[in-house]
C-alpha positions as CSV (number, residue, x, y, z in Angstrom):
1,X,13.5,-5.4,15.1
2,X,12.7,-8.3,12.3
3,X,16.0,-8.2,9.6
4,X,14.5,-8.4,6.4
5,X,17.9,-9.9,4.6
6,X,19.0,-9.1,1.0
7,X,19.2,-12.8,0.2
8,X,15.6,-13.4,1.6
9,X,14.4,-10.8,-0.2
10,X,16.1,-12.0,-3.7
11,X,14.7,-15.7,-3.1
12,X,10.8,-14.4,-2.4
13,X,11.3,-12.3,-5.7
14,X,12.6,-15.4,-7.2
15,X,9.6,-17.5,-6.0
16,X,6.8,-14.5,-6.9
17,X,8.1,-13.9,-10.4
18,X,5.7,-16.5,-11.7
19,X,2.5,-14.8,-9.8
20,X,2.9,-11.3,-10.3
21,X,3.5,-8.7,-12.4
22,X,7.0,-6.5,-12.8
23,X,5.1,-3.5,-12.8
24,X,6.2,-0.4,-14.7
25,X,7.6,2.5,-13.5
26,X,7.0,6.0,-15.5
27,X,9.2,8.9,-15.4
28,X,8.9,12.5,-16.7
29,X,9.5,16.0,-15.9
30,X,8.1,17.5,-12.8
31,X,7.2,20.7,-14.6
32,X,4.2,18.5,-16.2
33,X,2.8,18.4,-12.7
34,X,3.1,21.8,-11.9
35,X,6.4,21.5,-9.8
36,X,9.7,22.8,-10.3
37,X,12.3,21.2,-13.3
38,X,13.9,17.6,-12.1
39,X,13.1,14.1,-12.4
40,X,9.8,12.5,-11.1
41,X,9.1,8.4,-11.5
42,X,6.1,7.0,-10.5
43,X,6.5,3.3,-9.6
44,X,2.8,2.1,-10.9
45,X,2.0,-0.8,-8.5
46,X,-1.5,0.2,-9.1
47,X,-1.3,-2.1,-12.3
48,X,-0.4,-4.8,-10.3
49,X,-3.1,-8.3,-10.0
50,X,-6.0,-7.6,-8.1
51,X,-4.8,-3.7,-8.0
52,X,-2.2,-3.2,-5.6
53,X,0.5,-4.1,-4.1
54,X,-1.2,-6.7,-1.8
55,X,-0.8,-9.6,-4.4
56,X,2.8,-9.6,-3.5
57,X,2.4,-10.3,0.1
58,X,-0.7,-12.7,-0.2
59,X,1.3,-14.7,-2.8
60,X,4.1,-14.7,-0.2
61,X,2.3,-16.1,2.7
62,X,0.8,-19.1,0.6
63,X,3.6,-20.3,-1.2
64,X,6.0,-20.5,1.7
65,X,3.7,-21.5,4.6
66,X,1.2,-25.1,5.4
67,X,-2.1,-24.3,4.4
68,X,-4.7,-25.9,6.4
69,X,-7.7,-27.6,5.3
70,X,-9.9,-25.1,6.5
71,X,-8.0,-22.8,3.8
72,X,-6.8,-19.2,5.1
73,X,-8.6,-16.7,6.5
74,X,-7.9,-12.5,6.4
75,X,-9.3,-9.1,7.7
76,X,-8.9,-6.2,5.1
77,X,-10.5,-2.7,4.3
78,X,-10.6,-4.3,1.1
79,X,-7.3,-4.4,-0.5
80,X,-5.7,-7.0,1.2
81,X,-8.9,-8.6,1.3
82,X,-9.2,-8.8,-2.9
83,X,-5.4,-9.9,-3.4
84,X,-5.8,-12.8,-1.0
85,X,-9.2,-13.8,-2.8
86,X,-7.1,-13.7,-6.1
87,X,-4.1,-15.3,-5.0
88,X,-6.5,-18.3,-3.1
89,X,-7.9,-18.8,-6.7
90,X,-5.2,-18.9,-8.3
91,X,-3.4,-21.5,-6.3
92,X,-6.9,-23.2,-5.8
93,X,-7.2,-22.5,-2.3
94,X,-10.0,-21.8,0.4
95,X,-10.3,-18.2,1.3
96,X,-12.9,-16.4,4.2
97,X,-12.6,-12.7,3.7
98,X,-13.5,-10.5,6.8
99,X,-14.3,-6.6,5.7
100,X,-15.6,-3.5,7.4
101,X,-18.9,-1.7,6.1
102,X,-16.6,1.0,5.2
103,X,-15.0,-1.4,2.5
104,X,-16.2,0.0,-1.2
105,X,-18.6,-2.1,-3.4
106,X,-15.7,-2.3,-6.0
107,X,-13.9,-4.4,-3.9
108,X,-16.4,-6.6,-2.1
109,X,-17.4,-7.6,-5.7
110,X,-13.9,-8.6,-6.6
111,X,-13.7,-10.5,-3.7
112,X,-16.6,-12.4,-4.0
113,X,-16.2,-12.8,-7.7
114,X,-12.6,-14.2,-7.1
115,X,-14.4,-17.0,-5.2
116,X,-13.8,-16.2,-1.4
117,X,-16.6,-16.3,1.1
118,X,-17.0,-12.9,2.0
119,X,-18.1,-11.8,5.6
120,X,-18.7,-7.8,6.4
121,X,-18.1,-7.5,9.8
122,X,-18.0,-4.3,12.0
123,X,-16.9,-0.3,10.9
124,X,-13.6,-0.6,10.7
125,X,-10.6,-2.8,9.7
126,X,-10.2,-3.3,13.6
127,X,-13.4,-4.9,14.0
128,X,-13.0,-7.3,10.7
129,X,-9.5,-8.3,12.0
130,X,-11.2,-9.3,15.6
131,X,-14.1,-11.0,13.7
132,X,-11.5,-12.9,11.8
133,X,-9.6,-14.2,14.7
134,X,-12.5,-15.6,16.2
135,X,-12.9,-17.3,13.1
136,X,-9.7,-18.7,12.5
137,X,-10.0,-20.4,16.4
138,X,-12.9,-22.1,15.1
139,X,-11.9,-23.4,11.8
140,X,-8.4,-23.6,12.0
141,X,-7.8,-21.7,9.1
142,X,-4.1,-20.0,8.1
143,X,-4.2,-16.6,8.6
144,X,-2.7,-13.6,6.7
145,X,-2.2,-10.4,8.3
146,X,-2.8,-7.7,6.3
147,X,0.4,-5.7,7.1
148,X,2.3,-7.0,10.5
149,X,4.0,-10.4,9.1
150,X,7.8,-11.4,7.9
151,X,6.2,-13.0,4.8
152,X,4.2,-9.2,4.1
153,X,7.8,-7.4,4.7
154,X,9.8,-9.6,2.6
155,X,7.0,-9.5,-0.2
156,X,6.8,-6.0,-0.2
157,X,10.3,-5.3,-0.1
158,X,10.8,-7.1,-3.6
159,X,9.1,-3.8,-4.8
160,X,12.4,-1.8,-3.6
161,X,14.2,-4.4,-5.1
162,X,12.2,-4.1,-8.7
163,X,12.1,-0.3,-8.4
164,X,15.9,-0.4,-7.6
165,X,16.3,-2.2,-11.1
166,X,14.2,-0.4,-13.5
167,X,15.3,3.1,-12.3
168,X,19.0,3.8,-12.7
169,X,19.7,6.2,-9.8
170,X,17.0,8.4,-7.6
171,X,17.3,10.4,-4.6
172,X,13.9,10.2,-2.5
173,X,10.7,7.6,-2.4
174,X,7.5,8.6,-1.2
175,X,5.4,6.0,-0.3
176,X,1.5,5.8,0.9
177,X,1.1,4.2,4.9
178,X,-1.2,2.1,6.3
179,X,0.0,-0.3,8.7
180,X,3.2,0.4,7.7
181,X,4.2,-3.1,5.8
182,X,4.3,-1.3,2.1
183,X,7.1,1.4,3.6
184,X,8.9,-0.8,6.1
185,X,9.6,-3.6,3.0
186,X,10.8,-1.2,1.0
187,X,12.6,0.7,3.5
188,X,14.4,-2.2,5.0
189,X,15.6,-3.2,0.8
190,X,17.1,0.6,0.8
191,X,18.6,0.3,4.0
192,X,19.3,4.3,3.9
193,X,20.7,4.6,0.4
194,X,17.5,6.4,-0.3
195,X,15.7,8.7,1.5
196,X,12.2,7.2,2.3
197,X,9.2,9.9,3.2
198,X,6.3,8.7,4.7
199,X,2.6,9.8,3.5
200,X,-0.8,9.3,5.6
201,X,-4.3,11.1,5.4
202,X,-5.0,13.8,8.3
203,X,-7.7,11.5,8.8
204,X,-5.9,9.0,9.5
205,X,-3.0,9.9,11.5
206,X,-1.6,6.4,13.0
207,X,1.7,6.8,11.8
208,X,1.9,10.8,13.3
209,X,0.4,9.1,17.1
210,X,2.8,6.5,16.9
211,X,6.0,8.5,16.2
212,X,4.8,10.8,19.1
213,X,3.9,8.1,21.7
214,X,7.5,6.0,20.6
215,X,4.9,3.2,20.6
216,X,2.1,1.8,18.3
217,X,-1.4,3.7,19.7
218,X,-4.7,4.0,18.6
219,X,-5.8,7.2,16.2
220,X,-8.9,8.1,14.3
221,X,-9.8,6.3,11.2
222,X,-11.6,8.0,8.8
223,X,-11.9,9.8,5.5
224,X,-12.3,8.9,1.8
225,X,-8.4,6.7,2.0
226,X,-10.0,4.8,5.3
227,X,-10.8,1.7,3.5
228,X,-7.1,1.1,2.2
229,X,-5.0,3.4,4.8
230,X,-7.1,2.7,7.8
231,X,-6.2,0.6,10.5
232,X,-6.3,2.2,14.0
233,X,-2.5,1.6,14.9
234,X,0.5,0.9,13.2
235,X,1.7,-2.6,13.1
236,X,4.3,-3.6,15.8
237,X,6.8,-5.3,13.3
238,X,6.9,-2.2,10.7
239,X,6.9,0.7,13.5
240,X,10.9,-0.2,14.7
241,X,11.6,-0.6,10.7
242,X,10.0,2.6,9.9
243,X,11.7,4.6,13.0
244,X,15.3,3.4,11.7
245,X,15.2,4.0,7.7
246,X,12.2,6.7,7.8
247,X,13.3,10.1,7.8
248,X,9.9,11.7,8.5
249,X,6.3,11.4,7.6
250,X,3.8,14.2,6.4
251,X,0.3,14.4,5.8
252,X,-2.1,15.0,3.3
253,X,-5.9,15.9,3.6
254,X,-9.0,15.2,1.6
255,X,-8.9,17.8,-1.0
256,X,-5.1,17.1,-1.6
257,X,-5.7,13.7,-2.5
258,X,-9.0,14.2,-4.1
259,X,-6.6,16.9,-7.0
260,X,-3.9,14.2,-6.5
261,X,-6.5,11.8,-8.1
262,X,-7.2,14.1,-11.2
263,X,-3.9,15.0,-12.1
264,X,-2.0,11.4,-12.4
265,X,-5.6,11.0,-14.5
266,X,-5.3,14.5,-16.4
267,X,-1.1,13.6,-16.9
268,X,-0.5,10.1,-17.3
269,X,-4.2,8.7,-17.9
270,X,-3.9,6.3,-14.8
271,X,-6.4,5.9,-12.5
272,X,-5.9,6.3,-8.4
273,X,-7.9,5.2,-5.4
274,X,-8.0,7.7,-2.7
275,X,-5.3,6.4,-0.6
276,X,-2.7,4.7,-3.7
277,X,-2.7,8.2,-4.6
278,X,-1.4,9.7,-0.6
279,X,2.1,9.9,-1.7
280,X,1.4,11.9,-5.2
281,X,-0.8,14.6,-3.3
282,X,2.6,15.1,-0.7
283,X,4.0,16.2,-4.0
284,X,1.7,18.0,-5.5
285,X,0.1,20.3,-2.8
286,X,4.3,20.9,-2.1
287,X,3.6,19.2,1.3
288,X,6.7,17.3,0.6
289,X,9.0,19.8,-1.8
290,X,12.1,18.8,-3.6
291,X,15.2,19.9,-3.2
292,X,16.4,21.7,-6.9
293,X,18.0,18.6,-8.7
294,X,16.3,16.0,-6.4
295,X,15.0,13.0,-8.2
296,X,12.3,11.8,-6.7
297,X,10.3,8.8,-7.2
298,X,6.5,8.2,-6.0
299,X,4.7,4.9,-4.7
300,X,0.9,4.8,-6.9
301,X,0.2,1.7,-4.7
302,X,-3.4,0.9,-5.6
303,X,-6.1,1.4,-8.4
304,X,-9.8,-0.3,-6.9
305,X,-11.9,2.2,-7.1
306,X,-14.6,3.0,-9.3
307,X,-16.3,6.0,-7.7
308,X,-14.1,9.3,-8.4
309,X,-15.5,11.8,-11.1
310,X,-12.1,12.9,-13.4
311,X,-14.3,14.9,-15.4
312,X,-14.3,17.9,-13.4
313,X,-12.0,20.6,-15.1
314,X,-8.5,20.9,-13.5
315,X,-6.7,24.0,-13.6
316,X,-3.5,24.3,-15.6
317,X,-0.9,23.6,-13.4
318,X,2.1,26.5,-12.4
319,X,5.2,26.5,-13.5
320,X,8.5,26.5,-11.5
């Protein structure tokens, strides 16, 4: 299992601080979500460059590794995809995206208006991946995995070290999964003085296969949270990570995510793509309920979308 070390992790927060934002964190009652009395904190990385956490990680990768002239090259459902695009313009570099057809139009614009040739390759992020090896055996260019990397881990796990900061004390995290490289930086900066839950779509059940199986395995990929939480497997660096500080994952289906997506808008006025939003619907639907007196705190990990309707009416909320 890769050892993501304190000291590593304070020196890539070090080196990022100039590229990315300290995003803000927001805590209120959970009675103004519907759920019973205690402290709720949502850690908005939704607000961060290029709208999600990804900046982090593709900032990582460039400013610690030999770029190539060919530039770098990355697959993405579209995420990944948009904060290596960003990150390539800002430090003036070459960038070849590879997406699926599932990736939204929000996102293919910002890649291509960020300045990265854009390639849409197969359904899934599986076959954009393959399409971008190929590539990067024929032009030599750097590439950034979206999830599976040290450089990923160590980026993402400054966000435990930022959330660790600007929240005095908390007992549980929730955080959205995908490949796993969000939860397993985080969880390897907590190191089990948190508890970390793990959140995926029924539709998207990699995380579920893989803790059954004891091994990374393919699972279905689909659903309105398959462009940002849909790889087919889990990546082989996160999944040891994830087994050792994880204590369990749950899941959430369309509908949950879907009123997820209208409260955070109806509460705190911030806007949620399908799958940044995975972790909130846990809480809300009381698929994940807190213990009386738990503090919890809640991952919003992403904000590119521009096809959700908020306007539908959204029924007061219980209370208790």
């Amino acid at each position: 299992m890769i050892e993501l070390t304190r000291e590593a992790v304070t020196q890539t927060n070090r080196l990022l601080e100039p590229y990315i934002r300290r995003t803000p964190v927001v805590t209120t009652d959970a009675v103004d979500f519907g759920l019973a009395p205690g402290s709720l904190t949502f850690k908005l990385e939704s607000l961060q460059h290029a709208g999600s956490f990804k900046a982090r990680g593709a900032f990582a990768h460039m400013l610690t590794r030999d770029i190539p002239p060919a530039g770098v090259v990355a697959a993405s459902g579209g995420n990944h995809g948009t904060a290596v695009a960003f990150a390539a313009m800002k430090l003036k570099v070459k960038a070849t995206i590879f997406v699926p057809r599932i990736s939204s139009p929000l996102k293919i614009d910002r890649i291509r208006r960020y300045g990265a040739h854009l390639r849409v390759e197969g359904e899934d992020y599986a076959d954009a991946l393959a399409a971008s090896e190929h590539w990067r055996a024929e032009s030599g260019a750097m590439s950034i995995h979206a999830f599976d990397a040290p450089e990923t881990l160590t980026a993402t796990a400054t966000i435990g070290l930022e959330l660790e900061d600007q929240v005095d004390a908390f007992d549980t995290l929730l955080v959205p999964v995908g490949g796993g490289g969000l939860i397993a930086g985080i969880a390897s900066w907590f190191a089990g003085r948190v508890k970390i839950i793990a959140v995926e779509p029924e539709k998207a059940p990699k995380l579920t296969r893989a803790l059954a199986a004891g091994y990374p395995v393919d699972a279905p990929v689909g659903g309105i949270a398959a462009d940002s939480l849909g790889p087919r497997r889990i990546g082989t660096l996160t999944l040891p990570i994830i087994k050792r500080y994880v204590e369990r994952v749950v899941t959430v289906s369309e509908e949950d995510m879907h009123d997820a997506q209208r409260l955070l808008w109806d509460r705190l006025s911030v806007v949620v793509e399908p799958g940044a939003v995975a972790a909130s619907a846990a809480l809300f639907s009381h698929k994940y309920t807190a213990a009386p007196g738990e503090r919890v705190c809640v991952m919003v990990s992403g904000a590119n979308t521009a096809a959700v309707d908020f306007s539908r009416a959204q029924s007061a909320p219980k209370q208790g």
